[in-house]
C-alpha positions as CSV (number, residue, x, y, z in Angstrom):
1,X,21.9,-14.9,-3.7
2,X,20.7,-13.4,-6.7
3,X,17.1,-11.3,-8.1
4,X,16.0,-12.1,-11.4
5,X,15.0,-9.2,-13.8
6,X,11.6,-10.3,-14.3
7,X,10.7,-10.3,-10.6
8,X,12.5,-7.0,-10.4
9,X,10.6,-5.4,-12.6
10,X,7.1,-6.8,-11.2
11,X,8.6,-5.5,-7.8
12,X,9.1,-1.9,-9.4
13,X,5.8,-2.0,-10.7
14,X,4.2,-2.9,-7.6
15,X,6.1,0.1,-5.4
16,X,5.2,2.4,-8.2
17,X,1.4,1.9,-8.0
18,X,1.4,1.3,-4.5
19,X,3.1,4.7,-3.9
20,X,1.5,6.6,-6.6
21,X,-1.5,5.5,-7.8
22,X,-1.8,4.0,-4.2
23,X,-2.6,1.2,-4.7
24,X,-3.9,-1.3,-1.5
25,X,-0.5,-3.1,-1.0
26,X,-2.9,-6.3,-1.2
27,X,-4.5,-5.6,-3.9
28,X,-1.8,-5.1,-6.0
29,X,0.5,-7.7,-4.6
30,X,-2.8,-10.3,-5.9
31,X,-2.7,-8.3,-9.3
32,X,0.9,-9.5,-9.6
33,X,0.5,-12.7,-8.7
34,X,-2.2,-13.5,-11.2
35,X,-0.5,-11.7,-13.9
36,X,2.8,-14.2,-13.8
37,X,1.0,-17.3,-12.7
38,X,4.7,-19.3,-14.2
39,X,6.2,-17.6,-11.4
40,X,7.4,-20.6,-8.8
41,X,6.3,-20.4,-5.1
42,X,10.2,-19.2,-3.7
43,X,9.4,-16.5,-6.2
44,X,5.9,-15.7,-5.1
45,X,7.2,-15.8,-2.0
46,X,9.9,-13.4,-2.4
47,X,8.1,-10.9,-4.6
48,X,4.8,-10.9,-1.4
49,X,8.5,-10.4,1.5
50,X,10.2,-7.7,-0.9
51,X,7.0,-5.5,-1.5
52,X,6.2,-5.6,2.1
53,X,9.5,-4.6,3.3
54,X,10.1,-1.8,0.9
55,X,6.5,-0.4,1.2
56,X,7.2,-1.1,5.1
57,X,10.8,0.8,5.2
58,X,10.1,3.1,2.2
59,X,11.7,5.9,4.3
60,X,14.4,3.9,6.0
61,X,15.5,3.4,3.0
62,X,15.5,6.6,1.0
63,X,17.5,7.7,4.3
64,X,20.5,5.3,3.7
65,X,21.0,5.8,0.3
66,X,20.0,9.4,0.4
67,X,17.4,9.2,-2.4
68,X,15.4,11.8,-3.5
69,X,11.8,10.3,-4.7
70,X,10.9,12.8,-6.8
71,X,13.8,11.5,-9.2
72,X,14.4,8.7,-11.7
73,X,14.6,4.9,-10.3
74,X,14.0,5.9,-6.9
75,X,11.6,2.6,-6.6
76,X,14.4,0.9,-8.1
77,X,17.2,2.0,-5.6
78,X,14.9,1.7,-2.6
79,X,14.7,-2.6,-4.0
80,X,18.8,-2.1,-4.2
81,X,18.7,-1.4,-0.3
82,X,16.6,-4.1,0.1
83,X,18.7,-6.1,-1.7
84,X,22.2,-5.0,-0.3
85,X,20.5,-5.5,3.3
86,X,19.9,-8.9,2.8
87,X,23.0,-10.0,1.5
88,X,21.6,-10.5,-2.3
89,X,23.8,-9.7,-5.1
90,X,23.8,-6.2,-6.8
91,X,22.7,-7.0,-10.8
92,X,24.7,-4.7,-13.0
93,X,21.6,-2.8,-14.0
94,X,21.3,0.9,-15.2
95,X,18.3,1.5,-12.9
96,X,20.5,0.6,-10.0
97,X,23.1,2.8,-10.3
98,X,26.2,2.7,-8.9
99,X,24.8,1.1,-5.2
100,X,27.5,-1.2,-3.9
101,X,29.3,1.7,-2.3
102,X,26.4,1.6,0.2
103,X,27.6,-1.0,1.9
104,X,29.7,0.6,3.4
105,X,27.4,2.6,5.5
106,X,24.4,-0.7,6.2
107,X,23.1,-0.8,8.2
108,X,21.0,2.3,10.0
109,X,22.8,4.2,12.8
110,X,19.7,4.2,15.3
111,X,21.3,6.1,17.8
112,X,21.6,9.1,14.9
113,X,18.8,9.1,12.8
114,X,15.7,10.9,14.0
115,X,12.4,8.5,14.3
116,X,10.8,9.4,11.0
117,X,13.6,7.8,9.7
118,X,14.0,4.7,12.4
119,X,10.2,3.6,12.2
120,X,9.7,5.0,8.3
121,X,6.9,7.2,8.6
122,X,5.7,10.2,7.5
123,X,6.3,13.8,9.4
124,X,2.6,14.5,10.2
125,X,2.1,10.8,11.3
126,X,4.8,11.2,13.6
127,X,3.4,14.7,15.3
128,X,-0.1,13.2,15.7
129,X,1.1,10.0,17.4
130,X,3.2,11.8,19.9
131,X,0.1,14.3,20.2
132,X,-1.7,11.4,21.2
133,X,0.3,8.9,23.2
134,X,3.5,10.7,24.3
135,X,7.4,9.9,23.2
136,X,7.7,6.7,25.1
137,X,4.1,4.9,24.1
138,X,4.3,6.0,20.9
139,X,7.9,4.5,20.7
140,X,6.4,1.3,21.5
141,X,3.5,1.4,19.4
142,X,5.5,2.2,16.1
143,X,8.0,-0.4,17.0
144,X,5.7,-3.1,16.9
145,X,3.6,-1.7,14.0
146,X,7.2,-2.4,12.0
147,X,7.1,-6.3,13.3
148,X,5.4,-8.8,11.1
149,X,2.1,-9.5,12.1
150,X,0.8,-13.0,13.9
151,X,-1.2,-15.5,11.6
152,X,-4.4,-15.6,13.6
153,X,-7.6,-17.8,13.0
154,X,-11.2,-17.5,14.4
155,X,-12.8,-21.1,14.7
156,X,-16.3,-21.5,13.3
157,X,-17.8,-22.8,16.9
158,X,-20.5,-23.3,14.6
159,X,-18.5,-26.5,13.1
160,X,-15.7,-27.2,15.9
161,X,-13.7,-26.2,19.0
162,X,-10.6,-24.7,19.4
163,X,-9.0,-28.0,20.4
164,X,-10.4,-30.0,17.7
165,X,-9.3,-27.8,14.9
166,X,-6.0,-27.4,16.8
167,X,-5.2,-31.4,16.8
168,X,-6.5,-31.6,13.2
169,X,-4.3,-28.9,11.5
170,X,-1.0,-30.3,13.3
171,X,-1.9,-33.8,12.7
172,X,-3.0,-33.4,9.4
173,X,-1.0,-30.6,8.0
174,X,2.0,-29.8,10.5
175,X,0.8,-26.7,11.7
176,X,1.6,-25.9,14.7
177,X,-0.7,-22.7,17.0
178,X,-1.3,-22.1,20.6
179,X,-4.2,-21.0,22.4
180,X,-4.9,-17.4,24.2
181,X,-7.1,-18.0,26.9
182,X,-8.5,-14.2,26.1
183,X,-9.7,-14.7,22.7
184,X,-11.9,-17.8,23.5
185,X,-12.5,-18.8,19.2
186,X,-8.6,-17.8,18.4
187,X,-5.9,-20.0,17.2
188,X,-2.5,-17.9,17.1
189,X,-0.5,-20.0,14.8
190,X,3.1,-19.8,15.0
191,X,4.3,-18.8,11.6
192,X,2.5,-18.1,8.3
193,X,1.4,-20.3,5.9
194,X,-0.8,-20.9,2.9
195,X,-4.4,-22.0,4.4
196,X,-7.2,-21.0,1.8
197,X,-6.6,-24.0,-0.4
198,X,-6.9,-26.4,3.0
199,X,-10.1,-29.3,3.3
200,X,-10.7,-27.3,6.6
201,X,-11.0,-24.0,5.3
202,X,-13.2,-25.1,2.8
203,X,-15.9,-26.8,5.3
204,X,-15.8,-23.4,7.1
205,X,-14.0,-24.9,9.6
206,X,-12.3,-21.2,10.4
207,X,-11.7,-18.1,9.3
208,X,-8.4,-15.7,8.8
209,X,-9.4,-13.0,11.7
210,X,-6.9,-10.7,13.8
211,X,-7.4,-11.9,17.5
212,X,-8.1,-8.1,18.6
213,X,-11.1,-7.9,15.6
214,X,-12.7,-10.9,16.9
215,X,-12.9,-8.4,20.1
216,X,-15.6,-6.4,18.3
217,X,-18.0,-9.2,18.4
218,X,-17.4,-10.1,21.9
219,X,-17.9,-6.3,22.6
220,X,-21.5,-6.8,21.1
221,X,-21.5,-10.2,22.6
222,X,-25.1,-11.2,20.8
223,X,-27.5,-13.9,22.1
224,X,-29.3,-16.2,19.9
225,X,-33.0,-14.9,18.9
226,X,-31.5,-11.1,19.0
227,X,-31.6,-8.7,15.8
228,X,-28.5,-7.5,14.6
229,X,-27.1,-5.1,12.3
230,X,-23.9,-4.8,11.0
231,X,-23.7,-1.4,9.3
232,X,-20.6,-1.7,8.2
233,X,-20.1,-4.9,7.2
234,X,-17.6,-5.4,4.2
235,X,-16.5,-9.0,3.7
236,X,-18.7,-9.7,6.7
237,X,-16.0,-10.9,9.1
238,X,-17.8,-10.5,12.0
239,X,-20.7,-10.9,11.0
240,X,-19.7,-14.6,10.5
241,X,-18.5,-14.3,14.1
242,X,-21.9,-13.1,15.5
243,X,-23.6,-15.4,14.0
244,X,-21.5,-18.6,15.6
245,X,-22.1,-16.5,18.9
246,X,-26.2,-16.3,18.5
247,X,-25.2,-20.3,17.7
248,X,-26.9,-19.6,14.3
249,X,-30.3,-18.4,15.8
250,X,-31.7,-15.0,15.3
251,X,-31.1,-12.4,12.6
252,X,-27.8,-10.8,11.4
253,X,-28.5,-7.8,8.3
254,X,-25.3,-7.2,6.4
255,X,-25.3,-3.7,5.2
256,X,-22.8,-2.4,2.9
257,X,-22.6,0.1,0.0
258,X,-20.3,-1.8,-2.1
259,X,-21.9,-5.0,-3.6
260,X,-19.3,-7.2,-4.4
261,X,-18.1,-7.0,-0.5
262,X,-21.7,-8.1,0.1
263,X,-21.3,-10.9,-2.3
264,X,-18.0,-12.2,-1.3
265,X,-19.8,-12.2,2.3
266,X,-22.7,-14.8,1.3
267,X,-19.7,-17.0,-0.2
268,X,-18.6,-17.1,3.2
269,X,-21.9,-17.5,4.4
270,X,-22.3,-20.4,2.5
271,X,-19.0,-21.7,3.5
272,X,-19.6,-21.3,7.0
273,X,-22.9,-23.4,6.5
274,X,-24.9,-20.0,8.5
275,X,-28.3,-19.0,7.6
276,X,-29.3,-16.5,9.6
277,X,-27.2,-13.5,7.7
278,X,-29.3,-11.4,4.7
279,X,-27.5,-8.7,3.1
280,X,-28.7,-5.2,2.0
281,X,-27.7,-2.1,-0.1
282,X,-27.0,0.7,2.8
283,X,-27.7,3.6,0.1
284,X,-31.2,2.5,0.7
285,X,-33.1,5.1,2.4
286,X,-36.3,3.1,3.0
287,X,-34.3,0.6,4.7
288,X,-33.8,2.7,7.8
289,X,-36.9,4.1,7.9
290,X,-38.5,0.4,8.2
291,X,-35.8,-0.3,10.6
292,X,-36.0,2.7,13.1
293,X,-35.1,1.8,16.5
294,X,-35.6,-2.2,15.8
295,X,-32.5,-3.7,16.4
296,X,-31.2,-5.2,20.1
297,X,-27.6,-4.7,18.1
298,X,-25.9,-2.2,15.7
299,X,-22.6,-3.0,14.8
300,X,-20.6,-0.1,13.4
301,X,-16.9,-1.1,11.9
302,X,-16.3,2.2,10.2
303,X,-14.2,3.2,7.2
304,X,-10.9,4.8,9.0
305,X,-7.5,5.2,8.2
306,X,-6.4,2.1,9.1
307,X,-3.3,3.4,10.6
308,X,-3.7,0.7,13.6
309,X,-3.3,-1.9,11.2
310,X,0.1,-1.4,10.0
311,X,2.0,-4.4,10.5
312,X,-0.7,-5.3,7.8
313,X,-0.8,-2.8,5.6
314,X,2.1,-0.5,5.6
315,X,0.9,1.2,2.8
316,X,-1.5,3.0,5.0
317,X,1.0,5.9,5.9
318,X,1.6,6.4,2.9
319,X,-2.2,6.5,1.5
320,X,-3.4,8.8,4.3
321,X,-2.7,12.3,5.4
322,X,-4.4,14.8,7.2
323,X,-6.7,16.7,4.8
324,X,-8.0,12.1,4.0
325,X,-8.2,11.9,7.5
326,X,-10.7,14.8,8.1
327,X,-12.7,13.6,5.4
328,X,-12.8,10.2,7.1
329,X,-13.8,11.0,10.3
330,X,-16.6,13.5,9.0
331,X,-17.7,10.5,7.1
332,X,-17.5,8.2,10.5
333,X,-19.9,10.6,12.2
334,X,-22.3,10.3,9.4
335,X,-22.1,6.9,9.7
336,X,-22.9,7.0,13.9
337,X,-26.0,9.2,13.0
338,X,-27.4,7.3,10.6
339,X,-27.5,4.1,12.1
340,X,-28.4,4.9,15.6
341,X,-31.3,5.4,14.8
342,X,-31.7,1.7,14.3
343,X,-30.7,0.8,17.8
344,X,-33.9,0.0,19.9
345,X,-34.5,1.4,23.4
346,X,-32.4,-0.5,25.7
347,X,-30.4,-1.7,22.4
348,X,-27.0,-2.0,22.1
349,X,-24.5,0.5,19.8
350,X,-21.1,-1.0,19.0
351,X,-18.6,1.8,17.4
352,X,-15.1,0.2,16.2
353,X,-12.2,1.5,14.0
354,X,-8.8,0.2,13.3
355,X,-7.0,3.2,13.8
356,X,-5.6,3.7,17.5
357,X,-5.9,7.7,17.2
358,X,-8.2,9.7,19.2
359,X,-9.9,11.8,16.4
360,X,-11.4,8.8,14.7
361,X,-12.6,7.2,18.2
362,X,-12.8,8.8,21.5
363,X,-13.6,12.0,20.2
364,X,-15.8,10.8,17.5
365,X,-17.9,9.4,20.4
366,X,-18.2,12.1,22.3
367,X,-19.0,14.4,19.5
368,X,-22.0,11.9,18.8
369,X,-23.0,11.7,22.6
370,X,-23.0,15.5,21.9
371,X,-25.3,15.3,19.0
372,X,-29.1,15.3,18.9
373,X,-28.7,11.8,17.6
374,X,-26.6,10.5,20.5
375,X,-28.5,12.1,23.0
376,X,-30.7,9.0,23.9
377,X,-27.3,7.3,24.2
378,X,-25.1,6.8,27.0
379,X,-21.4,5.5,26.9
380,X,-20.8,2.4,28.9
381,X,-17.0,1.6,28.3
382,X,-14.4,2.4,25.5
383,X,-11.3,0.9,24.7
384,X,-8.2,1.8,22.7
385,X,-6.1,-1.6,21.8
386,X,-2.2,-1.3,21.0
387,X,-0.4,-3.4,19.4
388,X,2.6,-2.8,21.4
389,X,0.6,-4.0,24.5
390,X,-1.6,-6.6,23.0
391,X,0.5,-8.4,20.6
392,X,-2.3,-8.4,17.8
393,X,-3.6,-5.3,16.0
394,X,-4.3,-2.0,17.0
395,X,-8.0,-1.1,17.3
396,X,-11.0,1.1,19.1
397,X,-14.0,-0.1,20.4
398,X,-17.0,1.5,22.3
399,X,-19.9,0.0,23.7
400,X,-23.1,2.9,23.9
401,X,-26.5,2.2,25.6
402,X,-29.4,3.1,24.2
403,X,-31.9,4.3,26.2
């Protein structure tokens, strides 16, 4: 098999802004894509596969070809390995070098190579996980965080049932999912495909949602009437998914400081045919101050490092180190103080990250329980999900009482 030049070089352009200007892998892989719309789908395909593995295996791959990234073409060697390991041919290009003499020593001795190397992460990463979850747990974990993540759909109950959509996406459109009887609105479909362009997906009929982030929402498990508040709320993901569990009765407030997250939600609103969901700037003092201690629900999904998510988005270990971390989790408690205050006596307080490590959750929480702000709280269960044991993504939730 062969590369072409041209999707060589948009692959080298992607690693170089992903690692340097770092770039959210996503976001530039969809900058790519627009940019060389005559590209055909095998090559779409490809490029999407090829950044994802070399972002992935970055390390990995250094290691076999003993790269040094702080020289010349490093991005373009790492896309040689990639290349040699999946039996493409080796263009006679200046960037690449002399590589062929690498296969000689493909692929990775496991048995040899220390685990930065086997699971590609960084040093730090490495010490904090086995800090947290001990050799053989955080084995596990980092092995599955390497293996491509399930395709996993949330139905709008709103619209349909689980069943129903099931029968109409393999009758209609060959694809084939299976039910979970623990994540009661998930389809797990059984290998990825293109759905946003789909009649279905268009009616609202579901959206893309990771089976252990539909969690959250059961977590806060609202009833129709309630008031909600999702402080947090981005693209409003779960928001959509509260609202199908209050059966579209009640009132959902999207907060969120950037504005064109709050405007791709009410797309989605509109899509999902839900009524019930207003959105609001949450730099807006007066809000909370009209909204003290007036919700039954608040909903916190906080900005973390996302290193739970990294079947996902492997750029995450290479975006975040300690001194971003820090910063994170002092902005996380920020975040718990300021909207506790909206939870009403005998309200409910929902805390959630997608990072599995304990200073952005368990310790977060107890900090806040510490706090004058959390003293009116009281914890009533926590719970770290791995990915290693779960199957889906790795995430934190905790459920507070307010009293």
């Amino acid at each position: 098999m062969k590369l072409h030049r041209n999707l060589a070089l948009g692959i080298v352009e992607g690693l170089q802004n992903i690692f340097i200007a770092k770039v959210p892998l996503r976001i530039e892989l969809s900058r790519l894509l627009k940019l060389n719309r005559k590209w055909g789908s095998r090559d779409r395909r490809l490029l999407g596969q090829i950044l994802l593995d070399c972002v992935r295996w970055k390390t990995t791959y250094a290691h076999l070809g003993d790269f040094d990234e702080k020289k010349n073409h490093f991005n373009w060697r790492i896309l040689g390995v990639w290349l040699l390991l999946n039996d493409y041919m080796i263009p006679e290009w200046e960037e690449l070098g002399d590589l062929k003499e690498l296969q000689k020593t493909l692929p990775l001795d496991k048995k040899n190579t220390k685990r930065t190397v086997r699971h590609s992460i960084p040093q730090w990463l490495d010490e904090l996980g086995l800090e947290a979850f001990g050799e053989k747990v955080w084995e596990k974990e980092l092995s599955q965080q390497n293996e491509e993540a399930k395709l996993v759909l949330r139905v709008n109950t709103l619209k349909t049932t689980q069943e129903r959509l099931k029968k109409l996406l393999e009758d209609g459109f060959n694809i084939n999912s299976e039910i979970n009887a623990s994540y009661p609105d998930a389809l797990i479909l059984e290998k990825h495909y293109k759905l946003t362009h789909l009649n279905p997906f268009e009616k609202g009929l579901f959206e893309i949602q990771d089976a252990n982030s539909q969690q959250i929402s059961y977590w806060a498990d609202p009833k129709p009437g309630m008031k909600v508040i999702d402080a947090c709320a981005g693209a409003g993901g779960k928001s959509l998914h509260m609202a199908a569990l209050m059966e579209n009765r009640g009132n959902i407030i999207a907060l969120d400081t950037s504005t064109s997250k709050l405007d791709q939600l009410m797309k989605r609103v509109h899509r999902n045919r839900i009524n019930i969901i207003k959105t609001h700037d949450a730099n807006d003092t007066s809000f909370f101050k009209s909204k003290k201690e007036k919700a039954d629900i608040v909903l916190i999904d906080a900005p973390c490092s996302g290193l739970g998510i990294l079947r996902r988005n492997p750029a995450a270990k290479w975006h975040i180190n300690p001194e971003r971390m820090k910063e994170l989790e002092s902005l996380q408690f920020q975040i718990l103080e300021k909207n506790a205050a909206l939870v009403k006596k005998g309200g409910k307080l929902i805390y959630a990250t997608c990072s599995i490590f304990p200073s952005e959750n368990s310790e977060q929480i107890q900090a806040f329980l510490n706090s004058e702000a959390g003293k009116r709280f009281t914890l009533k269960r926590e719970e770290t999900l791995l990915a290693h044991q779960t199957g889906f993504d790795g995430f934190f939730i905790a459920e507070l009482n307010a009293e």
